[in-house]
PDB file of N, H, CA, C and O in Angstrom:
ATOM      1  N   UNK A   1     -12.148  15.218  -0.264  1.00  0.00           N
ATOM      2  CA  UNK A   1     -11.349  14.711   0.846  1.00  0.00           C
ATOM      3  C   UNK A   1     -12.061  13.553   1.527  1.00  0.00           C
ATOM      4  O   UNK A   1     -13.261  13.282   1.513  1.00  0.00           O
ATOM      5  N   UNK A   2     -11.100  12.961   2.099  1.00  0.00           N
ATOM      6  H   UNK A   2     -10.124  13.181   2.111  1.00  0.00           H
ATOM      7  CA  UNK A   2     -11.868  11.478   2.691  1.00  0.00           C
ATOM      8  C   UNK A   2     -11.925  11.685   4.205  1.00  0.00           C
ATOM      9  O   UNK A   2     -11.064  12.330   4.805  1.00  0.00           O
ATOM     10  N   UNK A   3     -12.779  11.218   4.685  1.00  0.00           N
ATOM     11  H   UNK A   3     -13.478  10.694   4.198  1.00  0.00           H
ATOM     12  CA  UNK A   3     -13.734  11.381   6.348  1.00  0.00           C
ATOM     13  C   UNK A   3     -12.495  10.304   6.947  1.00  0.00           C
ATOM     14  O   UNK A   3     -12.098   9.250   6.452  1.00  0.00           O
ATOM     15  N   UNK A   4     -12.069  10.989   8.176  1.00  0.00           N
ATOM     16  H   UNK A   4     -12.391  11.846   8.578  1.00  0.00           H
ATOM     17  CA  UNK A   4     -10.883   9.886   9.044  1.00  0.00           C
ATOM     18  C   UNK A   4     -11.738   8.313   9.375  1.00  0.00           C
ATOM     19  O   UNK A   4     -12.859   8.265   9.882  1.00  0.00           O
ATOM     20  N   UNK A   5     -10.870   7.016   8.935  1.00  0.00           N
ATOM     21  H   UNK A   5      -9.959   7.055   8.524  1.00  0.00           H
ATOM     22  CA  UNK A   5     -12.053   6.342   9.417  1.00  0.00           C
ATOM     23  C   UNK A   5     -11.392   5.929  11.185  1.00  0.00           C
ATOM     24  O   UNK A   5     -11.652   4.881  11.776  1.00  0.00           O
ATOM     25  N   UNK A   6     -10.782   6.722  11.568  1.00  0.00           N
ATOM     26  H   UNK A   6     -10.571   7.574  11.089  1.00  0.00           H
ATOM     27  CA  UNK A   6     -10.599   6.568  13.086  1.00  0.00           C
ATOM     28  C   UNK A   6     -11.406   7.606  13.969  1.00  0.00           C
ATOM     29  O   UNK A   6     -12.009   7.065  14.896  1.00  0.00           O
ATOM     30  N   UNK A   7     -11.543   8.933  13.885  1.00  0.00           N
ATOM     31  H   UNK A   7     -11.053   9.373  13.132  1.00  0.00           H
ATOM     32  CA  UNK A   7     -12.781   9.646  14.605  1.00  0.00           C
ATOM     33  C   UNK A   7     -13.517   9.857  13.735  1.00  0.00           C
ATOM     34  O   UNK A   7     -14.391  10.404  14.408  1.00  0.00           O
ATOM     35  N   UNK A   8     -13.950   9.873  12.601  1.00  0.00           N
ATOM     36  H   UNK A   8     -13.240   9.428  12.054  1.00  0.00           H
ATOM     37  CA  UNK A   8     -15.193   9.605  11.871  1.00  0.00           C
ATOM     38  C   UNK A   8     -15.491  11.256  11.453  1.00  0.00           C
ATOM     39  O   UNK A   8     -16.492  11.368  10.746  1.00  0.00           O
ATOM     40  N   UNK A   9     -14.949  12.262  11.700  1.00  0.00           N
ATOM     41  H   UNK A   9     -14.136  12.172  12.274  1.00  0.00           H
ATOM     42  CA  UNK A   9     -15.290  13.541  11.998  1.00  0.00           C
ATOM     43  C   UNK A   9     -14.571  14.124  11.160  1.00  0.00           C
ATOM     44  O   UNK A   9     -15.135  14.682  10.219  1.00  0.00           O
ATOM     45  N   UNK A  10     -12.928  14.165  11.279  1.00  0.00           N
ATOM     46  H   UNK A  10     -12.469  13.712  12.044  1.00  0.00           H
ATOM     47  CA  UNK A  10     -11.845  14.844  10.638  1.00  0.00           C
ATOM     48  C   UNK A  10     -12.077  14.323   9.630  1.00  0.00           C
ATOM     49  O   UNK A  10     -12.600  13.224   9.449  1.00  0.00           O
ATOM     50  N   UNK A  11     -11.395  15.704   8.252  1.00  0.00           N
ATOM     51  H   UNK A  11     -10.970  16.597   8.399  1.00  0.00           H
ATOM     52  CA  UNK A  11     -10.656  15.356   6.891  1.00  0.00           C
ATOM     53  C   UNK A  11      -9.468  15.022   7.088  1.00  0.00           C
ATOM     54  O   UNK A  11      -8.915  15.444   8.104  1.00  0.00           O
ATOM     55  N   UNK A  12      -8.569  13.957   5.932  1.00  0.00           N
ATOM     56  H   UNK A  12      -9.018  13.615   5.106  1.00  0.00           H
ATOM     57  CA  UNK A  12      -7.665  13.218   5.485  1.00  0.00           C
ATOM     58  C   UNK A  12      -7.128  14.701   5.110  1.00  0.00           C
ATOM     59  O   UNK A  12      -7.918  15.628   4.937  1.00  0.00           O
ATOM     60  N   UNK A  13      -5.967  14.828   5.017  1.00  0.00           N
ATOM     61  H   UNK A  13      -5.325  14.074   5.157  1.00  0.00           H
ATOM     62  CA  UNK A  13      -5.051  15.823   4.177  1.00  0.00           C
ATOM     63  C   UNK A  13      -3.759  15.918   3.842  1.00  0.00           C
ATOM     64  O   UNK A  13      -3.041  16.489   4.663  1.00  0.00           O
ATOM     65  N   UNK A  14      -3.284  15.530   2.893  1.00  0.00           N
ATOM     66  H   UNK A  14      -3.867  15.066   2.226  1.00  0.00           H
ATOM     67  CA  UNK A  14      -1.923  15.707   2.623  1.00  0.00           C
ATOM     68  C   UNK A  14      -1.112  16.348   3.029  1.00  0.00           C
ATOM     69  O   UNK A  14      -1.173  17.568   2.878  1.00  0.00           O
ATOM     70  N   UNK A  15       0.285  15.553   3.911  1.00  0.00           N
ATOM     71  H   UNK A  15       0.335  14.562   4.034  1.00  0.00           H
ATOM     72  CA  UNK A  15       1.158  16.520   4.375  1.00  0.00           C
ATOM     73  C   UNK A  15       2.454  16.074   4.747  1.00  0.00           C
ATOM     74  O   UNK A  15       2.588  15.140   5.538  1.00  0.00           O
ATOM     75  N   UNK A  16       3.586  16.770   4.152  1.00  0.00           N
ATOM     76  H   UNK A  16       3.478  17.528   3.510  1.00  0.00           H
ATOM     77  CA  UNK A  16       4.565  16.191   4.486  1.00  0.00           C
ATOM     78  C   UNK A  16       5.384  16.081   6.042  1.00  0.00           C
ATOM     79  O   UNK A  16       5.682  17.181   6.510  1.00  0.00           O
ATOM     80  N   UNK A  17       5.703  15.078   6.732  1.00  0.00           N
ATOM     81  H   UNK A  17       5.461  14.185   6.353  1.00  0.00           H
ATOM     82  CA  UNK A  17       6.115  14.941   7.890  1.00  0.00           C
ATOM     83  C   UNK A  17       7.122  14.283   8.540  1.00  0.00           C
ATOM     84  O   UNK A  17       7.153  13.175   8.003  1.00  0.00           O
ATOM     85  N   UNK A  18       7.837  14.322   9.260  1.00  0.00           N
ATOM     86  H   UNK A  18       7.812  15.221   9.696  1.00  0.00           H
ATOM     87  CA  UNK A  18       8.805  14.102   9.873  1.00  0.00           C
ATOM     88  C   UNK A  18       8.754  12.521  10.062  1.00  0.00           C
ATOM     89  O   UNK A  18       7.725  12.128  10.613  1.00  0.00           O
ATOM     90  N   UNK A  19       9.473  11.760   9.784  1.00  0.00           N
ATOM     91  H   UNK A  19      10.309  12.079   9.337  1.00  0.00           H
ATOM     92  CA  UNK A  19       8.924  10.205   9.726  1.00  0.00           C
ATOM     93  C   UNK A  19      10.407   9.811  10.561  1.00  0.00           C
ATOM     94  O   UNK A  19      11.507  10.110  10.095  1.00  0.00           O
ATOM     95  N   UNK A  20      10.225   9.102  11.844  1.00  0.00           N
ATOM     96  H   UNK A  20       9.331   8.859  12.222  1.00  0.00           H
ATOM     97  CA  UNK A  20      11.187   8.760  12.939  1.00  0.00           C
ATOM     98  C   UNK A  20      11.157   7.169  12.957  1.00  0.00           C
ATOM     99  O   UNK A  20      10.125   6.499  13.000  1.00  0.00           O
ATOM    100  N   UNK A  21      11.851   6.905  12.936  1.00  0.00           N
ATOM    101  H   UNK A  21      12.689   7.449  12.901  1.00  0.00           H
ATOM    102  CA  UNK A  21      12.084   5.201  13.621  1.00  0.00           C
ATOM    103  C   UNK A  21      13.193   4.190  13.852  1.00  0.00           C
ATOM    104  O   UNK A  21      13.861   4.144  12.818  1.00  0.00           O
ATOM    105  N   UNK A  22      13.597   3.490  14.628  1.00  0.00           N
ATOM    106  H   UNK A  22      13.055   3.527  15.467  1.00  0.00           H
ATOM    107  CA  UNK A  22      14.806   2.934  15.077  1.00  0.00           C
ATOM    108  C   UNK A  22      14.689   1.627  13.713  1.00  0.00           C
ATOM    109  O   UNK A  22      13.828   0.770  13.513  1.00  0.00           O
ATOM    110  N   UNK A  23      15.929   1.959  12.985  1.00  0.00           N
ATOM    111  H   UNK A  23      16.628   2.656  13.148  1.00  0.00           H
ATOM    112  CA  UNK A  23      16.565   0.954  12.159  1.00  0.00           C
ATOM    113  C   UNK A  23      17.822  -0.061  12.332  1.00  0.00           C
ATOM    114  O   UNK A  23      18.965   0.067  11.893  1.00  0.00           O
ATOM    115  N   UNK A  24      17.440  -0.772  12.859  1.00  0.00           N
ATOM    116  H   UNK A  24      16.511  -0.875  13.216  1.00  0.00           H
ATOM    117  CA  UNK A  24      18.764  -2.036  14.021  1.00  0.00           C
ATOM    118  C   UNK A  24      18.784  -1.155  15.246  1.00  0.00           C
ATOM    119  O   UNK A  24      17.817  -1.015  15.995  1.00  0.00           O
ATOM    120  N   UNK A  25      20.060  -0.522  15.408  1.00  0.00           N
ATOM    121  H   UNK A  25      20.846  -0.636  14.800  1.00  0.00           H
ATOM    122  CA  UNK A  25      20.371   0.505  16.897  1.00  0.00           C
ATOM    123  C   UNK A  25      20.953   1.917  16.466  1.00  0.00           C
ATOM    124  O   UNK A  25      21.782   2.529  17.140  1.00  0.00           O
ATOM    125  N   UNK A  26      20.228   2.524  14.828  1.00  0.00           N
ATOM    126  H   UNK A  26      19.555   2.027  14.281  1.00  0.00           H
ATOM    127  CA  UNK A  26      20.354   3.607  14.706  1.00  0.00           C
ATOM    128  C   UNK A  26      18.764   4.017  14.676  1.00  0.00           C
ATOM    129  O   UNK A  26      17.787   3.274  14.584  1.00  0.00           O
ATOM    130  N   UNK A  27      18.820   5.263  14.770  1.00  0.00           N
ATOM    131  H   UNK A  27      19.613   5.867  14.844  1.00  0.00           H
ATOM    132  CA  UNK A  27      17.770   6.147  14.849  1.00  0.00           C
ATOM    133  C   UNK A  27      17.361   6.976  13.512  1.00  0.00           C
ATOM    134  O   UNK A  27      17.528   8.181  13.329  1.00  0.00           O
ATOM    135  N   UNK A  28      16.727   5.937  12.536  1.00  0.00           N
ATOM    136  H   UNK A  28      16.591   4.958  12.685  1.00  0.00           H
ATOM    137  CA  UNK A  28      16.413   7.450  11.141  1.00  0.00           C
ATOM    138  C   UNK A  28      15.551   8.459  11.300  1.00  0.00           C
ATOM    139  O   UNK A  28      14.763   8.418  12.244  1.00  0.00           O
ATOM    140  N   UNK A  29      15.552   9.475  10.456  1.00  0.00           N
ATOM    141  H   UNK A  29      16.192   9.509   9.689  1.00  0.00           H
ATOM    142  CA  UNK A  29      15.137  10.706  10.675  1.00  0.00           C
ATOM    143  C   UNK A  29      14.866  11.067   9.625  1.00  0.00           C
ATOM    144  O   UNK A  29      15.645  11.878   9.124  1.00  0.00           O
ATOM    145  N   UNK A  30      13.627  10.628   8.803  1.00  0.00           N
ATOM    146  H   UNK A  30      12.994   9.969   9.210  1.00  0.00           H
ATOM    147  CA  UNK A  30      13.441  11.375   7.578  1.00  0.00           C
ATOM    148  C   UNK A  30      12.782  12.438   7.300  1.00  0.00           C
ATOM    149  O   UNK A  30      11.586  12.198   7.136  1.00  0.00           O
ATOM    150  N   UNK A  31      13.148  13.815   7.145  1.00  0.00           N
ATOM    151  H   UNK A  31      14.119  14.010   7.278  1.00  0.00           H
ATOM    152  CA  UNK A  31      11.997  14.920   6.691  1.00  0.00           C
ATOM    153  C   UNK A  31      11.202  14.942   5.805  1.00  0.00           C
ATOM    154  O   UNK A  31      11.544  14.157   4.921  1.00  0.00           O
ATOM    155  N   UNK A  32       9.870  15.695   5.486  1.00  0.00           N
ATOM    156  H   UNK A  32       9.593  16.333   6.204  1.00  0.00           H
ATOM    157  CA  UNK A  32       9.629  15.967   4.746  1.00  0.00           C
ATOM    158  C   UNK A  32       9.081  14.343   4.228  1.00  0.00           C
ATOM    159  O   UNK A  32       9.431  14.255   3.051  1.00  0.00           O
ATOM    160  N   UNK A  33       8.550  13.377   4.542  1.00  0.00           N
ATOM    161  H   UNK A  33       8.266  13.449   5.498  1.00  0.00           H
ATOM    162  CA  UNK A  33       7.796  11.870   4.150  1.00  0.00           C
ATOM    163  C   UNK A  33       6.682  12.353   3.982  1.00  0.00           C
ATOM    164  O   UNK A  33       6.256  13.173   4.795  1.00  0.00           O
ATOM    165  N   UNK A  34       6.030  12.014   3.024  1.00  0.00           N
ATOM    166  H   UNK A  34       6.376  11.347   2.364  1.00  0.00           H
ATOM    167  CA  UNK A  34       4.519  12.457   2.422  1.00  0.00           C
ATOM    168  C   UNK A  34       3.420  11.990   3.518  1.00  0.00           C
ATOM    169  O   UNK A  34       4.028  11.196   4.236  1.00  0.00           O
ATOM    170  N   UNK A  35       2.747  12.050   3.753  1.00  0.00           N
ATOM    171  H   UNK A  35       2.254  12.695   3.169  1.00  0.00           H
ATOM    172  CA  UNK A  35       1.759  11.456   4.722  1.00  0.00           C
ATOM    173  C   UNK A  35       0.465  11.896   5.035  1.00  0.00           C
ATOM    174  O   UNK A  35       0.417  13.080   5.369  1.00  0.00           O
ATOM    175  N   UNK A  36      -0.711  11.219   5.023  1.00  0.00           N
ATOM    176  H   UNK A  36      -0.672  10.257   4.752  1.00  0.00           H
ATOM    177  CA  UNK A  36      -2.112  11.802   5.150  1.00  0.00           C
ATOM    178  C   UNK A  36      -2.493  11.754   6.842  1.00  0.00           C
ATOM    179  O   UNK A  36      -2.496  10.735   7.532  1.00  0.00           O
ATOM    180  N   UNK A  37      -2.747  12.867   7.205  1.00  0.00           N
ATOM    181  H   UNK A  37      -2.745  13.695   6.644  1.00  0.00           H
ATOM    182  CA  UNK A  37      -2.898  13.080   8.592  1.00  0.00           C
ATOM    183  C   UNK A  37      -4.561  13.670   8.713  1.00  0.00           C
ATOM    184  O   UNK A  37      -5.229  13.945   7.717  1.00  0.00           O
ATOM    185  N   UNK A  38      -5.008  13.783   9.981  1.00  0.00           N
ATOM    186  H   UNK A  38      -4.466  13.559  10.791  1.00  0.00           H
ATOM    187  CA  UNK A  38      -6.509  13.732  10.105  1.00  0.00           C
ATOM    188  C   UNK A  38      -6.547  15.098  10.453  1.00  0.00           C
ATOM    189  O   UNK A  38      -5.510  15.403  11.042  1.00  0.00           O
ATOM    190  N   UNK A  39      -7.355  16.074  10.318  1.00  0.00           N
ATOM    191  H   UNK A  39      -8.198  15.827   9.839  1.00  0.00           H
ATOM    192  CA  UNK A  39      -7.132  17.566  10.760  1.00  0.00           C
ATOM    193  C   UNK A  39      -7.612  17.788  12.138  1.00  0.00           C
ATOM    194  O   UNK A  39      -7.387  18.785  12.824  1.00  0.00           O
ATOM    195  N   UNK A  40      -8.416  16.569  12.521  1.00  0.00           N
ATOM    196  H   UNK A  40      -8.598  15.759  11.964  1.00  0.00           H
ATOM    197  CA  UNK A  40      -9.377  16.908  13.997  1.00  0.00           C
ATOM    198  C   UNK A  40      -8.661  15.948  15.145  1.00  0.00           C
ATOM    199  O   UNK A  40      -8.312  16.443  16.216  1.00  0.00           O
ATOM    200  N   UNK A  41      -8.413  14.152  14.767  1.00  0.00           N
ATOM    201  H   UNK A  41      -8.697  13.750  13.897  1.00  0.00           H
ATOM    202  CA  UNK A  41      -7.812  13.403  16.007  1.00  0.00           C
ATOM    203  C   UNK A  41      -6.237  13.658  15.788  1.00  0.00           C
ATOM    204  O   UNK A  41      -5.577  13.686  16.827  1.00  0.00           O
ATOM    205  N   UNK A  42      -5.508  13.857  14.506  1.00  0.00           N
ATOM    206  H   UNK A  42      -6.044  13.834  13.662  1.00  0.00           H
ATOM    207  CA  UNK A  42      -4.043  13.898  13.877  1.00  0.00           C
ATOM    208  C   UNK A  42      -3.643  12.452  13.710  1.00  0.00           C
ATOM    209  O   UNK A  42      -2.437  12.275  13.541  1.00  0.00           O
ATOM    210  N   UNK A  43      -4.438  11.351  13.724  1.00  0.00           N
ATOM    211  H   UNK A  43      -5.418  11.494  13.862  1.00  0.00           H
ATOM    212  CA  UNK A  43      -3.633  10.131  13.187  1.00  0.00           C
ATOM    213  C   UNK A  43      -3.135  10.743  11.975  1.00  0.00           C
ATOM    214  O   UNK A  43      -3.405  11.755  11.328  1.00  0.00           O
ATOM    215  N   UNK A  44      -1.977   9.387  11.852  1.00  0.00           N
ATOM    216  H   UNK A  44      -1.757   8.565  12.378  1.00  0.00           H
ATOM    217  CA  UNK A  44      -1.492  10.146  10.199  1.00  0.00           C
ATOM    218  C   UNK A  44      -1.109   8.643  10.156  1.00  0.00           C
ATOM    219  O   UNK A  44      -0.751   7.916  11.083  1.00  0.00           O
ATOM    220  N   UNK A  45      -1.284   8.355   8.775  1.00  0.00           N
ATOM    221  H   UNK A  45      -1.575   8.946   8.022  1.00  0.00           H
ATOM    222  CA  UNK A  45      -0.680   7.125   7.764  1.00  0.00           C
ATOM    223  C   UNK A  45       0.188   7.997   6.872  1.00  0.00           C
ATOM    224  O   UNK A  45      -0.089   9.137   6.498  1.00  0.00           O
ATOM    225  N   UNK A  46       1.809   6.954   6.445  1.00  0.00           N
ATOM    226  H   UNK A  46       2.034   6.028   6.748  1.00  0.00           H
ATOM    227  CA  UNK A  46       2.882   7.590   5.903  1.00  0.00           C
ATOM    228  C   UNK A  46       2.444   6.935   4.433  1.00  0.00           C
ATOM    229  O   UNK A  46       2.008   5.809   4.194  1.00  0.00           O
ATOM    230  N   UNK A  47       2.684   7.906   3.655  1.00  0.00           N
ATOM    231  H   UNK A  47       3.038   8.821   3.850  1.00  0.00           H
ATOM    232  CA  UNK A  47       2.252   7.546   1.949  1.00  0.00           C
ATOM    233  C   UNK A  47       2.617   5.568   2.075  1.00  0.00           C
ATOM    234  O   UNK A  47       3.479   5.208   2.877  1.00  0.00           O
ATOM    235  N   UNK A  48       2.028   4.734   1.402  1.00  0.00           N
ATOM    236  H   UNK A  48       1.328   5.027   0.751  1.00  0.00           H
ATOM    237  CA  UNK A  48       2.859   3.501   1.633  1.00  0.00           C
ATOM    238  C   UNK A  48       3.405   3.150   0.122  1.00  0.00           C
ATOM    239  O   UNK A  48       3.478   1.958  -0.176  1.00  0.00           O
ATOM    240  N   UNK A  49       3.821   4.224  -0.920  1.00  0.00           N
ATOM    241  H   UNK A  49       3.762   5.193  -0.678  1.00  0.00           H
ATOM    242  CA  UNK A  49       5.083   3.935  -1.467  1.00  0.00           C
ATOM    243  C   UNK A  49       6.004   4.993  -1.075  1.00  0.00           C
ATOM    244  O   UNK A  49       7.013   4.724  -1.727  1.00  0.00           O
ATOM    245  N   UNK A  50       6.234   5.979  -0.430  1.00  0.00           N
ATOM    246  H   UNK A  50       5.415   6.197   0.100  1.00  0.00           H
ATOM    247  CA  UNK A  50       7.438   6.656  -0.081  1.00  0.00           C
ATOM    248  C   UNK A  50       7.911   5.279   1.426  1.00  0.00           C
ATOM    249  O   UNK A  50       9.094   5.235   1.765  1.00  0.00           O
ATOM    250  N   UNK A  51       7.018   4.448   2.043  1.00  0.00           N
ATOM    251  H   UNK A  51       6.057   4.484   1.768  1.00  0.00           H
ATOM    252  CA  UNK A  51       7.997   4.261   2.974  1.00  0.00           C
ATOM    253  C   UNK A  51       8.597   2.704   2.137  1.00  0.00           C
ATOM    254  O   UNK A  51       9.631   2.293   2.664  1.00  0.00           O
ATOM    255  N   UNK A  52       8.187   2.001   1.178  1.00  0.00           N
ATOM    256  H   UNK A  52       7.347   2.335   0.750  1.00  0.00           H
ATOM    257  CA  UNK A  52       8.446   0.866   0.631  1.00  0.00           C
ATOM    258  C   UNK A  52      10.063   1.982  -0.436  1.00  0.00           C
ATOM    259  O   UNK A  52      10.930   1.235  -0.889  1.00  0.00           O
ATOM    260  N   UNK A  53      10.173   2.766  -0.572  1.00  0.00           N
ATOM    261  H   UNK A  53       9.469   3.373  -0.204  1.00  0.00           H
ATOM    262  CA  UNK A  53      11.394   3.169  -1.032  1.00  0.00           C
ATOM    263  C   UNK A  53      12.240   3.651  -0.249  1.00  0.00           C
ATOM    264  O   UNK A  53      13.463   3.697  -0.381  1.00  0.00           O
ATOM    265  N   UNK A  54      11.480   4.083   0.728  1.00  0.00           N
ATOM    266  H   UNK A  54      10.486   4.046   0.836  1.00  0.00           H
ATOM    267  CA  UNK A  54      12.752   4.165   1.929  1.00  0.00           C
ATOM    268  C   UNK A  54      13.017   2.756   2.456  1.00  0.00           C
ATOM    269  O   UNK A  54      14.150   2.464   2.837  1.00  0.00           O
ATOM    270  N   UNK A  55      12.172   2.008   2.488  1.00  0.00           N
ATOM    271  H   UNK A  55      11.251   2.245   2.179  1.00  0.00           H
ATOM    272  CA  UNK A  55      12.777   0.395   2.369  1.00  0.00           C
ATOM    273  C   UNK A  55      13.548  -0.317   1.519  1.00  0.00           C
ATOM    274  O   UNK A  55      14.141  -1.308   1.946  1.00  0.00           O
ATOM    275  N   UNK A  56      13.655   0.046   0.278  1.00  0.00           N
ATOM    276  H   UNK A  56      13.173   0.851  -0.069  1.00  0.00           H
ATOM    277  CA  UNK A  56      14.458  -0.436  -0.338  1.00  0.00           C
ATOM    278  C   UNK A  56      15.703   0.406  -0.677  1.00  0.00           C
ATOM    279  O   UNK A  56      16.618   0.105  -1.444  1.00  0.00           O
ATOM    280  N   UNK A  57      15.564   1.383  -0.038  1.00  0.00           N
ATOM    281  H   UNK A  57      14.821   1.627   0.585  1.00  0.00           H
ATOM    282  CA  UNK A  57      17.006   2.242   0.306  1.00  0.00           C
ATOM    283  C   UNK A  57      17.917   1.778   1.117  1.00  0.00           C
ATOM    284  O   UNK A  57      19.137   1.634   1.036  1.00  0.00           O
ATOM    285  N   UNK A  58      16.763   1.470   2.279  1.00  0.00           N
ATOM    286  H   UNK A  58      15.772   1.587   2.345  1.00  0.00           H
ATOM    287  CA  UNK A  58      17.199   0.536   3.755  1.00  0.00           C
ATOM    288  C   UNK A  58      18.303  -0.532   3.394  1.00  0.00           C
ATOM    289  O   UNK A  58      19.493  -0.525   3.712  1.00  0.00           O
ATOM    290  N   UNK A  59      17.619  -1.423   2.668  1.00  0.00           N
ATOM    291  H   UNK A  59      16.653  -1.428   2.410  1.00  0.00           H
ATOM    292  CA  UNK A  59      18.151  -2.735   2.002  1.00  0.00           C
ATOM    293  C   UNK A  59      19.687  -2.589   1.167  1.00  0.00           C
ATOM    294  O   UNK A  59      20.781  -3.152   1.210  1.00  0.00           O
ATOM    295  N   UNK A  60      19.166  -1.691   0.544  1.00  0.00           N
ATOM    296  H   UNK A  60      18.278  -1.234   0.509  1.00  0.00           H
ATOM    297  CA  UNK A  60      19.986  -1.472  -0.624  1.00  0.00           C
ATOM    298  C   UNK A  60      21.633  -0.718  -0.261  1.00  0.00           C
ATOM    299  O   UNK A  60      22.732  -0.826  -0.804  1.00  0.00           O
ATOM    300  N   UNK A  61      21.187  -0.034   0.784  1.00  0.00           N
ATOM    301  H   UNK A  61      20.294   0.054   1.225  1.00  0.00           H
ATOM    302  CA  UNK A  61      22.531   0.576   2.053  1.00  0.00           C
ATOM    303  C   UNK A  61      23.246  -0.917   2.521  1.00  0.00           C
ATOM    304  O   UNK A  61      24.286  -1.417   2.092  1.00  0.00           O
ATOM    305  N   UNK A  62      22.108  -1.543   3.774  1.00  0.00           N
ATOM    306  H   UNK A  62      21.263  -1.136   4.123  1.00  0.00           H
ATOM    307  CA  UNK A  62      22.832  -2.784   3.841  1.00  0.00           C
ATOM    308  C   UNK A  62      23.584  -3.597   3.215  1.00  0.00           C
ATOM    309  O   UNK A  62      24.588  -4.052   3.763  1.00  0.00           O
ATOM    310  N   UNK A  63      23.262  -3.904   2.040  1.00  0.00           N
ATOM    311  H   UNK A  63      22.447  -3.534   1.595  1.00  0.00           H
ATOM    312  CA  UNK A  63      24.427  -4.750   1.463  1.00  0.00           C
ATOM    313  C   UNK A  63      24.819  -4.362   0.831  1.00  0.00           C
ATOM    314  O   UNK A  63      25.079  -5.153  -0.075  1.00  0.00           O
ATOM    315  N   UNK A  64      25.357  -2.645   0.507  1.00  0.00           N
ATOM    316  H   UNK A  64      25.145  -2.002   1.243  1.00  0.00           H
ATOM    317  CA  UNK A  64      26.447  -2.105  -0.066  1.00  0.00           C
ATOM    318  C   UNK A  64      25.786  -1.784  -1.265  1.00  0.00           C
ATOM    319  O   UNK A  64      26.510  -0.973  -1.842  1.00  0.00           O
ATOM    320  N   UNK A  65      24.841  -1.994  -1.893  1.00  0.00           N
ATOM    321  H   UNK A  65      24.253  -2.653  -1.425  1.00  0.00           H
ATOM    322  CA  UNK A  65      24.368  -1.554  -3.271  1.00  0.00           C
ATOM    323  C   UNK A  65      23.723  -0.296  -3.520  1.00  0.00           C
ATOM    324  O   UNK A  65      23.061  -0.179  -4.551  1.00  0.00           O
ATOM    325  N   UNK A  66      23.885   1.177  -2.277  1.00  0.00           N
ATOM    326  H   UNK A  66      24.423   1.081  -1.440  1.00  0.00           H
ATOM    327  CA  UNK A  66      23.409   2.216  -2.797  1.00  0.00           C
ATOM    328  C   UNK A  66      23.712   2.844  -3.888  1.00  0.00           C
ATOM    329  O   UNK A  66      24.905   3.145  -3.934  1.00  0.00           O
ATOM    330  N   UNK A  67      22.931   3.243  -5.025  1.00  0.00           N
ATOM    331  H   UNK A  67      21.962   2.998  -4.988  1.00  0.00           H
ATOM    332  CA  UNK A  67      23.722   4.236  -5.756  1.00  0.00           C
ATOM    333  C   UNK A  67      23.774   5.796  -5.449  1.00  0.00           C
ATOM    334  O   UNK A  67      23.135   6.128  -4.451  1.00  0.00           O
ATOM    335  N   UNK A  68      24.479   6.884  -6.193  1.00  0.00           N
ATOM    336  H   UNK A  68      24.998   6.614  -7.004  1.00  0.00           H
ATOM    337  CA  UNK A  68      24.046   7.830  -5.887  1.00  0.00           C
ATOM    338  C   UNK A  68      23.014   8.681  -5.996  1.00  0.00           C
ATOM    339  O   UNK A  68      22.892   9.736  -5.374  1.00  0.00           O
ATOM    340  N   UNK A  69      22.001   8.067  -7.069  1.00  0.00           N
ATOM    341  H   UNK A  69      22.100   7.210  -7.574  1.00  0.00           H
ATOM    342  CA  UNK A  69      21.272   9.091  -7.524  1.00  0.00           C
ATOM    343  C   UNK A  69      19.695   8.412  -6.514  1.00  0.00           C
ATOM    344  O   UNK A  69      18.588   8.938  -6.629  1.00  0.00           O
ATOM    345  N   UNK A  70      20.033   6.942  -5.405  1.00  0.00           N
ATOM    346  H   UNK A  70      20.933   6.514  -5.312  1.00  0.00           H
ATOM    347  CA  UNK A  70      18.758   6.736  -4.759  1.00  0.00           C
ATOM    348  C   UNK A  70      18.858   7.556  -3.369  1.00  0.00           C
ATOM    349  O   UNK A  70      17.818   7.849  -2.779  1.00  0.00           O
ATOM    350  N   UNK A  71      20.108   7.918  -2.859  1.00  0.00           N
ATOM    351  H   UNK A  71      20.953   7.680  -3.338  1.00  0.00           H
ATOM    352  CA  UNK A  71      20.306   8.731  -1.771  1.00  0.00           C
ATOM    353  C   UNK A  71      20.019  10.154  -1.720  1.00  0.00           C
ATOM    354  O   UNK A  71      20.262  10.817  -0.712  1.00  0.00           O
ATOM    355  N   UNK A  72      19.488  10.666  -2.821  1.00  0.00           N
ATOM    356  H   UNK A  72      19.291  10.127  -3.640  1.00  0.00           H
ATOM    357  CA  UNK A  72      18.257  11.623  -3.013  1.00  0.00           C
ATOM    358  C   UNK A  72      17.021  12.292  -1.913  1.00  0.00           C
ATOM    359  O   UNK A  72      16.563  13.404  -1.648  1.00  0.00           O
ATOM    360  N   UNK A  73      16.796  10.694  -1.426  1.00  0.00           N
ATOM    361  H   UNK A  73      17.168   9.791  -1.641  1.00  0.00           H
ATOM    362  CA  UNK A  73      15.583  10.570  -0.852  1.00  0.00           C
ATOM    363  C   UNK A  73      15.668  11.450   0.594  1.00  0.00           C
ATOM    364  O   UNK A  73      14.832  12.292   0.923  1.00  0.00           O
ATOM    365  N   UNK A  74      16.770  11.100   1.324  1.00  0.00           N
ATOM    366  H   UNK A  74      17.449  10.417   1.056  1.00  0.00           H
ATOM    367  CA  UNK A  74      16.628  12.163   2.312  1.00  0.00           C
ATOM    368  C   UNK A  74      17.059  13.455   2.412  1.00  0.00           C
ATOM    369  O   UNK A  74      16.769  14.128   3.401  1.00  0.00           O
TER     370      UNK A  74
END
């Protein structure tokens, strides 16, 4: 396991988590986003390819090109 490099103290640990954030003037809500969180301060970084596919989900909604099998994701 890797040492937090924000309190220097905590382990890194895999965990899936609730990932929130305003997209234009809606509010997404994704469960279950992979994410390494610190066991001692709790920073957490969100996996950065689960959120680059929820970005191109993002995208891919916007201009009408979802398919069904990428709406999976939430």
């Amino acid at each position: 396991m890797n040492i937090c490099p924000y309190c220097h103290t905590g382990r890194l640990r895999r965990r899936d988590m609730v990932y929130v954030q305003w997209h234009g003037d809606a509010l997404l809500v994704v469960d279950r986003m992979p994410a390494i969180i610190c066991d001692v301060c709790g920073e957490k970084a969100y996996d950065e390819q689960a959120v680059e596919h929820l970005q191109q989900l993002l995208w891919a909604s916007a201009s009408g090109q979802l398919s069904s099998s990428s709406s999976r994701l939430a």
